[in-house]
Wavefront OBJ file of the C-alpha trace (Angstrom):
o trace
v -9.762 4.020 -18.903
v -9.835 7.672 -20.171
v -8.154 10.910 -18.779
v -10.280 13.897 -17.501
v -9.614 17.365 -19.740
v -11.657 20.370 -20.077
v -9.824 23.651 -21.037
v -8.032 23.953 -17.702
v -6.918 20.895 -16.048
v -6.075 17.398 -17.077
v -5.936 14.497 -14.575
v -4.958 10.974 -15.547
v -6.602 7.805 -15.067
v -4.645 6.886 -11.828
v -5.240 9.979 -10.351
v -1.468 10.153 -9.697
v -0.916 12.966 -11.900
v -2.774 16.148 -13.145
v -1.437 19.694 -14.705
v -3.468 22.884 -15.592
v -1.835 23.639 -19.037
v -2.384 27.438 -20.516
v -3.414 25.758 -23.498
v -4.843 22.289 -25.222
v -4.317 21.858 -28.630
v -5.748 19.061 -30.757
v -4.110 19.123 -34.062
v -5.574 17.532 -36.789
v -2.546 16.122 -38.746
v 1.268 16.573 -38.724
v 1.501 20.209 -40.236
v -0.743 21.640 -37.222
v 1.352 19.294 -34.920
v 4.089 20.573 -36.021
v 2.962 24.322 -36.312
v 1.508 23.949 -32.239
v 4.875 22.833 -31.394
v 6.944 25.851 -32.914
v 4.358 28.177 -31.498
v 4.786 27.214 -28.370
v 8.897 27.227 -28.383
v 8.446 30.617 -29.581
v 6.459 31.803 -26.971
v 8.636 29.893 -24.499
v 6.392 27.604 -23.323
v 6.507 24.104 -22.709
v 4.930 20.958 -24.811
v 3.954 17.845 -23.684
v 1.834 15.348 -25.315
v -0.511 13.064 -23.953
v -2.800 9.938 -24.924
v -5.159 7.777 -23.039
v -3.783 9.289 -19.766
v -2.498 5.697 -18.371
v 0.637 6.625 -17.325
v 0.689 6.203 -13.507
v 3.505 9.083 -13.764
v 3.659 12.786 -14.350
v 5.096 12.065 -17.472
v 2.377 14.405 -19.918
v 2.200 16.995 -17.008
v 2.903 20.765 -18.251
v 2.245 24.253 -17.734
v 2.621 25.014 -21.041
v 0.707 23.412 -24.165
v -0.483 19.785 -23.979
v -0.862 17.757 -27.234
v -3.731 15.283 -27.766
v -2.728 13.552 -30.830
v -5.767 11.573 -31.180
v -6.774 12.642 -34.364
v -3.571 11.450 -35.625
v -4.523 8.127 -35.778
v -5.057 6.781 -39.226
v -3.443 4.253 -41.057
v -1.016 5.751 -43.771
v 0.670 2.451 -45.248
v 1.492 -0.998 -45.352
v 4.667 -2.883 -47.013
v 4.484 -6.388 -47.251
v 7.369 -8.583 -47.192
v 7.340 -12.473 -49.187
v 7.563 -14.193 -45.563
v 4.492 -12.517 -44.813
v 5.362 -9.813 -42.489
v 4.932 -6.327 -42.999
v 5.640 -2.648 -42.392
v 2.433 -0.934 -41.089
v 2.996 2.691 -40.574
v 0.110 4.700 -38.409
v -0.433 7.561 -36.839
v 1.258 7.991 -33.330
v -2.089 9.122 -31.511
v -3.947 5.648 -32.353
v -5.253 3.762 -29.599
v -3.474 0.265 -29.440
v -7.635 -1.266 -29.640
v -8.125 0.402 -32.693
v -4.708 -0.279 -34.067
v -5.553 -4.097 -33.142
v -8.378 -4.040 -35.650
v -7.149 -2.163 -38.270
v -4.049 -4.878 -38.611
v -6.835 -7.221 -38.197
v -8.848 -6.304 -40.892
v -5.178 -6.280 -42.959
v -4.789 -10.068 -41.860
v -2.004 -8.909 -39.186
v -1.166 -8.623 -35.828
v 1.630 -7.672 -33.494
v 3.627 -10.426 -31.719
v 3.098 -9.451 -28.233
v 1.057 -6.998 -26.712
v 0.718 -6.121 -22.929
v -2.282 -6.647 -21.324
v -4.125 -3.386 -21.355
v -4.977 -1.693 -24.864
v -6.471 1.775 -24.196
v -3.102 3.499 -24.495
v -2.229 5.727 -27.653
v 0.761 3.976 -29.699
v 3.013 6.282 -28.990
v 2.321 6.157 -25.301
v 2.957 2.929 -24.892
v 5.887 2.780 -26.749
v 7.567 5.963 -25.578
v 6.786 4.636 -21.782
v 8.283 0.984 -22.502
v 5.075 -1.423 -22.056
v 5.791 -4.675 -22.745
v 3.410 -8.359 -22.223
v 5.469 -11.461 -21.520
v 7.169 -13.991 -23.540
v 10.606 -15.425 -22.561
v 11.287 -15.007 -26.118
v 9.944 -11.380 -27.027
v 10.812 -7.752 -26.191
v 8.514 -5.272 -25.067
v 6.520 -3.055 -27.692
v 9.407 -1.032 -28.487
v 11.361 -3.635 -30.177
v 8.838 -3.465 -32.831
v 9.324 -0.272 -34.204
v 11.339 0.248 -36.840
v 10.146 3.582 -37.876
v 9.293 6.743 -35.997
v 7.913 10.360 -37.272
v 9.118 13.063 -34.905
v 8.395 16.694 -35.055
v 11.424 18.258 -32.831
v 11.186 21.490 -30.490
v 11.979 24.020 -33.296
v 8.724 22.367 -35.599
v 10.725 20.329 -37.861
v 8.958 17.197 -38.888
v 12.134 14.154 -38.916
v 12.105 10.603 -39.880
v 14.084 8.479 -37.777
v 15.364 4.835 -37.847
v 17.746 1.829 -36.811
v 20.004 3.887 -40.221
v 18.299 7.227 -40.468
v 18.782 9.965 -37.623
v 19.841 6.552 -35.749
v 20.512 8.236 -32.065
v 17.518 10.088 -32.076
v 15.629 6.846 -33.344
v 16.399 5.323 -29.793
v 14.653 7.947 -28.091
v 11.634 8.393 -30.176
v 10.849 4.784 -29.967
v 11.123 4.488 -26.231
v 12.152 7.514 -24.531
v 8.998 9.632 -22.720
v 8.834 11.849 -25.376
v 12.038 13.828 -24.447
v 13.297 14.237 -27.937
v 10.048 15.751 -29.403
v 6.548 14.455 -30.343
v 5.879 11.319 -32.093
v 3.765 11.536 -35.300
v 3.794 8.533 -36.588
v 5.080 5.077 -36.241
v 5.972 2.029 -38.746
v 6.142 -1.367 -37.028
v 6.478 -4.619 -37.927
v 3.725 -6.285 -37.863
v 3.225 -10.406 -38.247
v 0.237 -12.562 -39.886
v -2.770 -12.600 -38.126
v -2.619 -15.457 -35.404
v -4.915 -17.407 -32.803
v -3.551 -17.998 -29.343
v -4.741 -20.688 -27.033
v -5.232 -19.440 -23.539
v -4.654 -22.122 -20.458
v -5.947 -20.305 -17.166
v -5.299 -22.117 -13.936
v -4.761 -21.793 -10.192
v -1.648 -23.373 -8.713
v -0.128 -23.191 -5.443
v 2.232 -20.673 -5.600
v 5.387 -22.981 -4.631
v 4.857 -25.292 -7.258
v 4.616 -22.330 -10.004
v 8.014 -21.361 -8.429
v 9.416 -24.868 -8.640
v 8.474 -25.323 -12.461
v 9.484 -21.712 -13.430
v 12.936 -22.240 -15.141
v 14.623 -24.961 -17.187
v 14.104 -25.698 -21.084
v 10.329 -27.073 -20.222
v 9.875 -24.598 -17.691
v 6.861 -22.605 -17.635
v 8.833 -19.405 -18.812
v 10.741 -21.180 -21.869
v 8.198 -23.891 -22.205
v 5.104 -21.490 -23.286
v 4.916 -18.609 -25.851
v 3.736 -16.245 -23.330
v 3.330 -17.000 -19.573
v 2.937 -14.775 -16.723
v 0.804 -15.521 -13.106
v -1.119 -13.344 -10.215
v 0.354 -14.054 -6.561
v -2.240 -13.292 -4.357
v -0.821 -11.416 -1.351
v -1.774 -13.337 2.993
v -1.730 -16.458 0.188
v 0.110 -19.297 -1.487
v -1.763 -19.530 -4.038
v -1.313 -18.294 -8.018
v -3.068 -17.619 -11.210
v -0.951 -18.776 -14.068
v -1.584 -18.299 -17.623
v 0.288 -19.650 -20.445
v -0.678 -18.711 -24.080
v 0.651 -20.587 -26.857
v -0.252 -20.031 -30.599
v -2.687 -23.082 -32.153
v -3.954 -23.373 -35.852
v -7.469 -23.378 -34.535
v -9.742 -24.385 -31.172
v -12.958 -23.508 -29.491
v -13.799 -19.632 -28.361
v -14.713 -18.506 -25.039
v -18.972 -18.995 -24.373
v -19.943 -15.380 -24.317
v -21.667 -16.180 -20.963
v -18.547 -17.431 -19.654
v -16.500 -14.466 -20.988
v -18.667 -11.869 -19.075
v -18.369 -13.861 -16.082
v -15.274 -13.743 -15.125
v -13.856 -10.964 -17.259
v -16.395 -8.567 -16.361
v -18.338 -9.329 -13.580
v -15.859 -11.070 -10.873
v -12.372 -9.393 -12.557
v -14.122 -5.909 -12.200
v -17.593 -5.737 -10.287
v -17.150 -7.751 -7.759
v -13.666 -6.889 -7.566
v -14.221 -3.381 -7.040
v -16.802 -4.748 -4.504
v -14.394 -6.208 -2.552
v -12.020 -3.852 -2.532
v -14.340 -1.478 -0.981
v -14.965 -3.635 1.322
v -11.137 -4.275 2.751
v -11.020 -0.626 2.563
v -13.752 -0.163 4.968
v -12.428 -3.285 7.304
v -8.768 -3.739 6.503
v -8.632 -7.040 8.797
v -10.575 -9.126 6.506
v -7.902 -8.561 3.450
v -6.283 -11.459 4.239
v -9.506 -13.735 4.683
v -10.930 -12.088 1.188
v -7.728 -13.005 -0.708
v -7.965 -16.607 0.894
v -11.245 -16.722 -0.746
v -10.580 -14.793 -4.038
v -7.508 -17.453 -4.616
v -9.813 -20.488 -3.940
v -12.733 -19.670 -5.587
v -10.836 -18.955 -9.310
v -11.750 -21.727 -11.706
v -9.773 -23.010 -14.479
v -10.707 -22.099 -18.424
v -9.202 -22.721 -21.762
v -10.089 -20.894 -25.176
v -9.012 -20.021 -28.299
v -9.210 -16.492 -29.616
v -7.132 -14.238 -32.115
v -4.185 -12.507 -30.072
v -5.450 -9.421 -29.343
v -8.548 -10.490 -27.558
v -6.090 -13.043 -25.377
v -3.509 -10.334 -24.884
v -5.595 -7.601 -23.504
v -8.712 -7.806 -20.582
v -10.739 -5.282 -19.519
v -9.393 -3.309 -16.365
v -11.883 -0.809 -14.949
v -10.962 -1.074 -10.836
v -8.652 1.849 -10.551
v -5.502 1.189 -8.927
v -2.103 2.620 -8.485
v 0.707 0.097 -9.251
v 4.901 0.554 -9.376
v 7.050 -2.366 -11.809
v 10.407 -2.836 -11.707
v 12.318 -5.396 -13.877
v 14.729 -7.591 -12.241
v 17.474 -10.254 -13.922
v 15.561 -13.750 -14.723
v 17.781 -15.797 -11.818
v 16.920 -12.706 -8.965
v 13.059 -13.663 -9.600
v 12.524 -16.007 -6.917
v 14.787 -14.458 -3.975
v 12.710 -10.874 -4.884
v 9.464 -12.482 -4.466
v 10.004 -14.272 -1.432
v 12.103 -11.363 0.187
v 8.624 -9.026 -0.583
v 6.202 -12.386 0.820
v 8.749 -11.516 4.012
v 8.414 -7.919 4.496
v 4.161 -8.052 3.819
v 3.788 -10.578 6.215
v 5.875 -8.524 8.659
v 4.549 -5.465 7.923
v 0.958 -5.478 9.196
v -0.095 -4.274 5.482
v -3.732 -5.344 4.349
v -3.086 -5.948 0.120
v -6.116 -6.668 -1.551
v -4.168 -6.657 -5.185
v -2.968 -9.071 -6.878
v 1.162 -8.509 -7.603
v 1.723 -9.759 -11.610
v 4.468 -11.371 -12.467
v 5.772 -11.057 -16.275
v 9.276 -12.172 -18.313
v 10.742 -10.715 -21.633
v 13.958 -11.189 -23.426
v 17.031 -9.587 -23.471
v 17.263 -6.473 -26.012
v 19.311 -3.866 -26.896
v 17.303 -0.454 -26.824
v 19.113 1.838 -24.893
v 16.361 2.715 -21.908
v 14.766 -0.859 -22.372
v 14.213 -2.653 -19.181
v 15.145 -5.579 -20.435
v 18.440 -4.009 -21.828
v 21.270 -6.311 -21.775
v 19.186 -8.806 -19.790
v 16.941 -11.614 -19.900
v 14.021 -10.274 -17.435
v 11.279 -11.166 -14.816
v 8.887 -8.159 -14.366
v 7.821 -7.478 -10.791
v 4.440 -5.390 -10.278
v 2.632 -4.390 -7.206
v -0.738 -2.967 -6.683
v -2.578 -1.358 -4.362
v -6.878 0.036 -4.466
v -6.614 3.475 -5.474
v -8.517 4.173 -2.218
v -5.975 2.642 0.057
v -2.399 4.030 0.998
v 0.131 2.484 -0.999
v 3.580 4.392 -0.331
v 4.763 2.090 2.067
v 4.312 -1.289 0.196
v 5.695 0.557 -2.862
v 9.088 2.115 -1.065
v 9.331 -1.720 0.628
v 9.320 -3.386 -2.869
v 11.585 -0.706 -4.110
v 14.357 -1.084 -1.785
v 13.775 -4.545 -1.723
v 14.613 -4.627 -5.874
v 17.194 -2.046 -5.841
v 19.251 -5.101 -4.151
v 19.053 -6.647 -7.288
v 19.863 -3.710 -9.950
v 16.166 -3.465 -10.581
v 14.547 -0.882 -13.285
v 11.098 0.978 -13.241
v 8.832 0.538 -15.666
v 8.665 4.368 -17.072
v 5.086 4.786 -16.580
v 4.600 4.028 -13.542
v 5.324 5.028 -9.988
v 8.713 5.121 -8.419
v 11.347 7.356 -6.577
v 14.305 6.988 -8.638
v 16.285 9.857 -10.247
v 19.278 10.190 -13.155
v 21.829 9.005 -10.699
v 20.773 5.695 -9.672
v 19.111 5.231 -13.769
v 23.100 6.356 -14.844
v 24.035 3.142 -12.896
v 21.578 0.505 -14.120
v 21.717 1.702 -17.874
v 24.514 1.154 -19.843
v 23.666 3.573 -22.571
v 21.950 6.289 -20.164
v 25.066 8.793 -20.922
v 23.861 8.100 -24.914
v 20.397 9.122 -23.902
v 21.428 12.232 -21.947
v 23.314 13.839 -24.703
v 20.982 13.080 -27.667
v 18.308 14.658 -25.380
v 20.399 18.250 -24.703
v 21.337 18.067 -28.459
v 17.353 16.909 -29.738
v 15.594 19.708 -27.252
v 18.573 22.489 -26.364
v 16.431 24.911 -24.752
v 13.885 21.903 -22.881
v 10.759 22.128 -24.874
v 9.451 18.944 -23.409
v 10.631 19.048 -20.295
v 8.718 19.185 -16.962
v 9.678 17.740 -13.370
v 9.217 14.331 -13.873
v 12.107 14.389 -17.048
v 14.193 16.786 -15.122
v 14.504 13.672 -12.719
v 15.068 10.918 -14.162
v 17.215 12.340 -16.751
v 19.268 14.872 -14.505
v 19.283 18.970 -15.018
v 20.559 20.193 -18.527
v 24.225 21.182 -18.541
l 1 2 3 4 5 6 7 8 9 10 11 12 13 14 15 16 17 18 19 20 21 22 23 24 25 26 27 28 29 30 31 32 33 34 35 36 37 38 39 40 41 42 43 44 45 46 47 48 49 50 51 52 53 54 55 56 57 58 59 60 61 62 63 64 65 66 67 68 69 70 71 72 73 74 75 76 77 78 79 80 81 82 83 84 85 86 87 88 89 90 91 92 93 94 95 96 97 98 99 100 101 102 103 104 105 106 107 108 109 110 111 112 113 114 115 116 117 118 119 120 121 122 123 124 125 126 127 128 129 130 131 132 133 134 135 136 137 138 139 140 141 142 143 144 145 146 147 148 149 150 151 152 153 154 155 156 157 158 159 160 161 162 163 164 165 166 167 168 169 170 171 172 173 174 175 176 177 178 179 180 181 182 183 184 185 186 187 188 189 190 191 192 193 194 195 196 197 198 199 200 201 202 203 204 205 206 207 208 209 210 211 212 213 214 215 216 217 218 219 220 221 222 223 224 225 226 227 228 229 230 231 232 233 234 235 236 237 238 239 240 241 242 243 244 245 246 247 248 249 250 251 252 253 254 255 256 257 258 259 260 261 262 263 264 265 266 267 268 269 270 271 272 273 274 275 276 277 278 279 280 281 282 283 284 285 286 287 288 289 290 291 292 293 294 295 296 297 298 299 300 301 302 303 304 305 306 307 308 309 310 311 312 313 314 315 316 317 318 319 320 321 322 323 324 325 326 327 328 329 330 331 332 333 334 335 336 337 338 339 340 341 342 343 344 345 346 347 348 349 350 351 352 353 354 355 356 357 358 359 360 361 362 363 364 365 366 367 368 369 370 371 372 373 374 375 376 377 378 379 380 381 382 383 384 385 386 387 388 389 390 391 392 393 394 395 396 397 398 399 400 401 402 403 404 405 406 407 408 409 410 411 412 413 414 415 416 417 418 419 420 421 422 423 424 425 426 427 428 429 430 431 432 433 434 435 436 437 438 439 440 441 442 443 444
């Protein structure tokens, strides 16, 4: 899952989004970050950076300079604490794989990851990706240390008690205060995860959702696939174990790369080509999944390989407006003549209090729809939009979706906060480009 570049024009892995910046710098540490970023304010050109490209949004798109920080991506130190935690700081442009094995190799991990780990660290972050866990925050709530270099070329370090207000935006906030450099989370020792895959029908997932042995509260991390035309589920529930059997290799290729991305992309070719078997592929696709159960360390349960290309929208919704959403959308698809060959996923976090969090203030169920890259997906995707804006629900920042400042100044409580430490960060709108202009408003 890489972005195209060459030295004029960048498109992202989506295809959703591409720009034609006058320049592409590639600075090798922070002073040549930081130098690229004064040049270009002095020239009057915009800066935006950009990672792995997985942002289904324009969010990296400029005419100005675009940033790869990949090459700021090494590991600059570790504190560890007596209850065997620790402050890992690393360069902003490493890829959350590689940062996965370098906290390996130091005998730690991060407590949740989502479920895709090409992205650059401070991609992910600055976007607000999250996994699931009824009892965890999205990737965000682990930093407690960020390295920004501001629109004048001044290299700050922010946290939760220095430069405070511009902390919240450089941990989670599209890169609208200035360019991340580095990061310092907390990281946790290393740990194993057992990983229970099964098909359900999709009612009785729904029945056993809630409640203190629930399949939200009852499991570490759980999250399932509701196969659109179906009633039928994938759930997975990952709970950490001291040890257990791996995956068979065989086994492993099977069905994470073989039916979850050949064949898939096989048959989504196919419903492309004849739309009216969707529903009869699905049918089969739901049947035919077979139950598995391993134990692995937590990155390699975490993340699978996604190579299908796809376009997909997420909006988080309060815990208790989970059910109504879903079956209000299972209403409107069968009603609407649409052929949906994806899978929606289905995700919860806890409540937190980062100002442009999704989960902000709220215990949350994530909602995310799919659709081929091949196939139209505006419709579906306005549908489930106005079906979740019934229930004050919030778009994941990286990926598609038509809101703007005015309806985000209603569904965050701190989104006046974010506003003015963005004029006051970036005065003169360094990093801005259309995509910030919207969902932050026009500078006053």
């Amino acid at each position: 899952m890489t972005n195209g570049t060459d030295a004029t024009r960048w498109v992202n892995w989506a295809r959703t989004a591409s720009s034609s910046p006058v320049r592409f710098d590639r600075p090798r540490d922070v002073p040549e970050l930081a130098a690229s970023v004064a040049d270009a304010a002095a020239q009057g050109l915009t800066v935006r950076a950009v990672g792995a490209g997985h942002s289904f949004t324009p969010a990296a798109v400029t005419d100005g300079v675009q940033l790869s920080l990949d090459a700021i991506d090494t590991l600059e130190d570790v504190h560890r604490r007596p209850d065997g935690t620790a402050l890992v700081t690393v360069g902003a442009g490493i890829r959350l794989a590689a940062l996965n094995g370098v906290l390996a190799a130091l005998g730690l991990a991060l407590r949740n990851l989502g479920d895709i780990d090409r992205q650059s660290i401070a991609g992910a972050i600055s976007t607000g990706t999250h996994g699931t866990g009824a009892r965890l925050g999205g990737l965000a709530t682990q930093v407690v240390g960020a390295r920004l270099v501001t629109a004048s070329g001044e290299v700050v370090e922010t946290s939760p008690t220095q430069e405070p207000e511009l902390f919240e935006l450089a941990r989670l906030g599209l890169g609208s205060a200035g360019v991340l450099a580095a990061v310092t989370l907390e990281a946790v020792p290393a740990f194993l995860l057992e990983a229970v895959e099964e098909p359900w029908p999709l009612d009785a997932v729904l029945e056993q959702l809630d409640g203190p042995d629930g399949l939200v509260e009852g499991n570490d991390h759980f999250e399932f696939y509701w196969f659109p035309h179906t009633r039928r589920a994938l759930t997975k529930r990952n709970n950490r174990v001291e040890a257990g059997a791996g995956l068979n290799p065989l086994r492993r290729w099977v069905d994470d790369e073989l039916l979850s991305n050949t064949v898939f992309e096989a048959t989504n070719r196919l419903v492309t080509a004849v739309p009216r078997v969707t529903r009869r592929v699905n049918a089969i696709a739901a049947r035919s999944l077979s139950a598995r159960s391993y134990v692995a360390r937590s990155p390699e349960v975490f993340a699978s390989p996604r190579r299908v290309r796809f376009r997909e929208m997420e909006y988080a919704v309060p815990r208790e407006a989970l059910l109504d959403v879903l079956a209000e959308i299972d209403r409107w698809i069968e009603s609407s003549g649409e052929r949906l060959p994806f899978p929606a996923e289905i995700r919860f976090a806890a409540a937190d209090d980062l100002w442009l969090s999704t989960a902000h203030g709220r215990d949350t169920a994530y909602v995310a729809v799919h659709q081929y890259w091949r196939l139209p997906h505006e419709r579906y995707f306005a549908a489930v939009e106005r079906i979740v804006a019934e229930h004050a629900g919030r778009p994941h920042w990286g990926k598609l979706h038509g809101l703007d400042a005015s309806r985000l100044a209603e569904l965050y409580p701190r989104f006046a906060d974010a506003q003015r430490v963005r004029a006051q960060a970036d005065p003169t709108g360094v990093f801005d480009n259309d995509y910030l202009t919207r969902v932050f408003g026009p500078r006053p």
